[in-house]
C-alpha positions as CSV (number, residue, x, y, z in Angstrom):
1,X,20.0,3.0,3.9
2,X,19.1,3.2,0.3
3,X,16.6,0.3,0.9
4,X,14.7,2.7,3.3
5,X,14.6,5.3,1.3
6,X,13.4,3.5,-1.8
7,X,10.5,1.9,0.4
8,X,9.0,5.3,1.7
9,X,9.3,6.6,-2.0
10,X,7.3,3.6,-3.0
11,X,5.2,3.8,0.0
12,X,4.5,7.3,-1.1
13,X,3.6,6.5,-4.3
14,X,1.4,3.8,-3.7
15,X,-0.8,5.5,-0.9
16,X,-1.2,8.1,-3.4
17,X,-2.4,5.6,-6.1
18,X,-4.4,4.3,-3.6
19,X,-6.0,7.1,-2.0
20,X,-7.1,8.7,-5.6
21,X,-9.0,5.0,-6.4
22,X,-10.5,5.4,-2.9
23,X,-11.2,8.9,-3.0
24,X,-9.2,9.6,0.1
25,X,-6.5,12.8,-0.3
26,X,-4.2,12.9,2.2
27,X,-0.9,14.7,3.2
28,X,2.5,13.2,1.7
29,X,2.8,11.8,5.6
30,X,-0.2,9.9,5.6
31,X,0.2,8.5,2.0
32,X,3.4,7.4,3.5
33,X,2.2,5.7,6.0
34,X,-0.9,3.9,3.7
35,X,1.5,2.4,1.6
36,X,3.6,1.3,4.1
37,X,1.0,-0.1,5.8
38,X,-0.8,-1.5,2.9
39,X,2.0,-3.2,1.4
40,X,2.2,-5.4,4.7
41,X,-1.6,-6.0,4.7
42,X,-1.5,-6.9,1.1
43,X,1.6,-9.2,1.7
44,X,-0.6,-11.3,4.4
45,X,-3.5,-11.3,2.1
46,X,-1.9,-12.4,-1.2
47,X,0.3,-14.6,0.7
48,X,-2.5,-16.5,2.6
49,X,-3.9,-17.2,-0.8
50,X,-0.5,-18.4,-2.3
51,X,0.3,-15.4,-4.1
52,X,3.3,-14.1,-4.1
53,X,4.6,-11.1,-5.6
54,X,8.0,-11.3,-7.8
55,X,9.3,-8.2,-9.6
56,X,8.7,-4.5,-9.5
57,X,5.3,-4.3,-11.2
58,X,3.5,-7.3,-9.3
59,X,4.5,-5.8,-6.0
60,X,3.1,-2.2,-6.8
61,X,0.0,-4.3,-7.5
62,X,-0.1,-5.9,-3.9
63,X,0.9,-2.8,-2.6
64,X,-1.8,-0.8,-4.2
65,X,-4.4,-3.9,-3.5
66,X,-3.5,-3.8,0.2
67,X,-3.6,-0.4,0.4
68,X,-7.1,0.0,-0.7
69,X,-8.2,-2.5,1.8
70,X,-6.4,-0.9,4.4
71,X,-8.1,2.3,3.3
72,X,-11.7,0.7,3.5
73,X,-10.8,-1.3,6.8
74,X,-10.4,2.1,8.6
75,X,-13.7,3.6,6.8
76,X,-15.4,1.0,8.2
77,X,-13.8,0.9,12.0
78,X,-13.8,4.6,11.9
Protein backbone atom coordinates (compact mmCIF):
# COMPACT_ATOMS: atom_id res chain seq x y z
CA UNK A 1 0.00 0.00 0.00
CA UNK A 2 2.70 2.31 1.03
CA UNK A 3 4.44 1.55 -2.38
CA UNK A 4 1.39 3.10 -4.16
CA UNK A 5 1.24 5.86 -2.35
CA UNK A 6 4.89 6.83 -2.54
CA UNK A 7 4.64 6.30 -6.52
CA UNK A 8 1.63 8.89 -6.98
CA UNK A 9 3.60 11.29 -4.61
CA UNK A 10 6.54 10.89 -6.87
CA UNK A 11 4.44 10.86 -9.92
CA UNK A 12 3.03 14.14 -8.70
CA UNK A 13 6.14 15.56 -8.29
CA UNK A 14 7.69 14.75 -11.30
CA UNK A 15 4.75 15.86 -13.70
CA UNK A 16 5.01 19.01 -11.96
CA UNK A 17 8.83 19.25 -12.64
CA UNK A 18 8.09 18.36 -15.84
CA UNK A 19 5.24 20.46 -16.85
CA UNK A 20 7.14 23.76 -15.49
CA UNK A 21 10.31 22.75 -18.09
CA UNK A 22 7.59 22.27 -20.66
CA UNK A 23 5.51 25.00 -19.94
CA UNK A 24 2.51 22.91 -19.45
CA UNK A 25 0.39 23.66 -15.88
CA UNK A 26 -1.86 21.32 -15.13
CA UNK A 27 -4.19 20.11 -12.26
CA UNK A 28 -2.57 17.95 -9.36
CA UNK A 29 -4.61 14.98 -11.42
CA UNK A 30 -3.06 15.37 -14.55
CA UNK A 31 0.50 15.91 -13.12
CA UNK A 32 -0.34 12.63 -11.67
CA UNK A 33 -1.02 11.02 -14.36
CA UNK A 34 2.31 12.68 -16.50
CA UNK A 35 4.61 11.24 -14.14
CA UNK A 36 3.04 8.15 -13.98
CA UNK A 37 3.07 7.84 -17.37
CA UNK A 38 6.37 9.32 -18.08
CA UNK A 39 8.27 7.27 -15.74
CA UNK A 40 7.08 4.19 -17.91
CA UNK A 41 8.00 5.89 -21.21
CA UNK A 42 11.26 6.97 -19.76
CA UNK A 43 11.88 3.29 -18.44
CA UNK A 44 11.49 1.91 -22.26
CA UNK A 45 13.62 4.66 -23.48
CA UNK A 46 16.53 4.58 -21.13
CA UNK A 47 16.30 0.98 -21.03
CA UNK A 48 16.45 0.34 -24.85
CA UNK A 49 19.64 2.34 -24.66
CA UNK A 50 21.12 0.25 -21.69
CA UNK A 51 20.45 2.65 -19.11
CA UNK A 52 19.20 1.82 -16.24
CA UNK A 53 18.24 3.80 -13.40
CA UNK A 54 19.57 2.77 -9.72
CA UNK A 55 18.86 4.97 -6.69
CA UNK A 56 16.45 7.79 -5.86
CA UNK A 57 18.08 10.60 -7.78
CA UNK A 58 18.79 8.75 -11.19
CA UNK A 59 15.19 7.62 -11.25
CA UNK A 60 13.66 11.21 -10.69
CA UNK A 61 15.97 11.89 -13.69
CA UNK A 62 14.29 9.16 -16.04
CA UNK A 63 11.18 10.05 -14.63
CA UNK A 64 11.39 13.72 -15.32
CA UNK A 65 13.22 12.77 -19.02
CA UNK A 66 10.25 10.63 -19.80
CA UNK A 67 7.91 12.87 -18.80
CA UNK A 68 8.94 15.67 -20.98
CA UNK A 69 8.76 13.39 -23.90
CA UNK A 70 5.63 12.22 -23.00
CA UNK A 71 4.59 15.88 -22.70
CA UNK A 72 5.93 16.81 -26.27
CA UNK A 73 4.60 13.40 -27.85
CA UNK A 74 1.04 14.54 -27.06
CA UNK A 75 1.83 18.36 -28.37
CA UNK A 76 2.71 16.86 -31.34
CA UNK A 77 -0.39 14.05 -31.82
CA UNK A 78 -2.66 16.62 -30.41
Amino acid sequence: MFHIIASLIMGALVGWIAGRLMHAEGTLLRNMIIGVVGSFIGSIVFGLFGFYAYGMFANLLVDIVGACLFIWLVRKLF
